[in-house]
N, C-alpha and C positions, 0 to 999 in steps of 0.2 A: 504494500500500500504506500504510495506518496504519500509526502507533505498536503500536497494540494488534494486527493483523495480524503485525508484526516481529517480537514480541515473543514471539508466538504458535510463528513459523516459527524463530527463535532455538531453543525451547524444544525443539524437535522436533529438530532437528536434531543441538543437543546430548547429546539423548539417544540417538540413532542411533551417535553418533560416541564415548560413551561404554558401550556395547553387548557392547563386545570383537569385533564379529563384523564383519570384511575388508567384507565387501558394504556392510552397514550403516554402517562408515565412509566407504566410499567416497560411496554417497548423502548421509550427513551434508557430506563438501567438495562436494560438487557443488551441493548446497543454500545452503550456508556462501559459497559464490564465486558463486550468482545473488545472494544478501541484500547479500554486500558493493557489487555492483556497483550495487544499489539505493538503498544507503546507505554511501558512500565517507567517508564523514566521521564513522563512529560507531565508535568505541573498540574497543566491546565485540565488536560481527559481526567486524573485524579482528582481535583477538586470538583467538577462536573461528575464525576462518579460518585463522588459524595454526597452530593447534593441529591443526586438522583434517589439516592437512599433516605436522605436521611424526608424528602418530601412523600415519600411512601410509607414514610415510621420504622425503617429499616434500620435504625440507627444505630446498631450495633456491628453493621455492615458498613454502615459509613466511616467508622472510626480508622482502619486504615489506609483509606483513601484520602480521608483529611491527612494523615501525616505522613502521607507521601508524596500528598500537593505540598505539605508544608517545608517535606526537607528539600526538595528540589528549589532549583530554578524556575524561573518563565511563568513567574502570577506575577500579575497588574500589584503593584500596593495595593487596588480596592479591592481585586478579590485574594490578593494576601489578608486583607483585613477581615473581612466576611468568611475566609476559610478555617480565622481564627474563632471568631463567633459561629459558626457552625460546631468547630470543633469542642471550644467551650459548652455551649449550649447542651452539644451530643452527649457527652463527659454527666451534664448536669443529670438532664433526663433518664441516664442509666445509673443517676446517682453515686457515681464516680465523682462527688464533691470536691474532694484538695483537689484531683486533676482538674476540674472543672474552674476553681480558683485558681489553681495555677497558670494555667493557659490563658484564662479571661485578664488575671493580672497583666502577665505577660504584652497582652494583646493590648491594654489598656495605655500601657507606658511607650508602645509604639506608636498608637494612634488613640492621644488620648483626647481628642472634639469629637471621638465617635461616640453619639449618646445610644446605640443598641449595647456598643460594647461594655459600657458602664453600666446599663440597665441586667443585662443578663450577671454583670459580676456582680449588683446586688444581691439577686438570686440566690447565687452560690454561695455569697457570704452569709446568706439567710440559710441556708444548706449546710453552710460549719458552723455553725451556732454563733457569728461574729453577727449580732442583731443588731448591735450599735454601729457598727461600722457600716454593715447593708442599709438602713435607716436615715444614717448621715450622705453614704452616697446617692441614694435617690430621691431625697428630698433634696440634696444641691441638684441633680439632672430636672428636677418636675421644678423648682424653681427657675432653671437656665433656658427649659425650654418650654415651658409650659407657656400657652397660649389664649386661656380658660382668664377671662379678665379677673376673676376675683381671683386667680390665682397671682397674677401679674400686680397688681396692688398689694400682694402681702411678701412680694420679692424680698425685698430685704430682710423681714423678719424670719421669714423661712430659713432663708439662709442662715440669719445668723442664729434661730437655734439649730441650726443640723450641726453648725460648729460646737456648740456644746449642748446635748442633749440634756443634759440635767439640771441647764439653771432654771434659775428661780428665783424670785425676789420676796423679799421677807417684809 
């Protein structure tokens, strides 16, 4: 198979698997897992294999596909970023927590304006029993982006208790 054949069947398959429709993804992983296996060393068919699985709930299937997108070469930063959040997320759902935390951390201090990727590592710190920490990070994200006018008027106080959760005035 060519490059330009790959590239070709990438494209297709993606599209199948972003379709919405059960069958359609299904044949998109089924396509996704021959491409990988023809090209074990490419980023990009690995993270798209992943994906494949983890939008079927296969998610125990996706895990190492994410981290053969991740060790390779040739992802974009944005879906190095989202292969991290995938990965994260994946970790989360099978309750694999520190990894989950670990990786989201990870993911966080590379690209840390992504608010999915703070959102999902509140999650996991909510998943290691770090409730104040998962608490303070998402009430800084729902303060940062939050769009909901009454939330926007109490901007700064949000903030400033996620910075300290336990004051208080006497």
């Amino acid at each position: 198979m060519t490059a330009s054949e790959r590239d070709l069947e990438l494209a297709e398959a993606i599209r199948l698997r972003a379709s919405g429709d059960e069958g359609k993804r299904e044949e998109a992983r089924r396509r996704l897992v021959a491409l990988s296996q023809r090209w074990p060393d490419d980023a990009e068919v690995a993270y798209q294999t992943a994906w494949a699985h983890d939008v079927l709930e296969r998610e125990a299937e996706a895990v190492p596909y994410y981290r053969r997108a991740l060790a390779g070469d040739g992802l974009t930063e944005a879906d190095r970023c989202e292969a991290l959040l995938g990965l994260g997320s994946t970790y989360r759902v099978l309750g694999r927590y520190e990894e989950a935390e670990e990786t989201l951390r990870g993911a966080v201090a590379q690209f840390p304006g992504h608010g999915g990727l703070r959102a999902f590592l509140g999650m996991a710190l909510y998943n290691t029993g770090r409730y104040e920490e998962s608490v303070r990070l998402l009430l800084e994200l729902v303060a940062e982006t939050g769009e909901d006018p009454s939330v926007r008027a109490y901007r700064r106080a949000i903030e400033a208790y996620a910075a300290d959760l336990h004051r208080t005035v006497s």
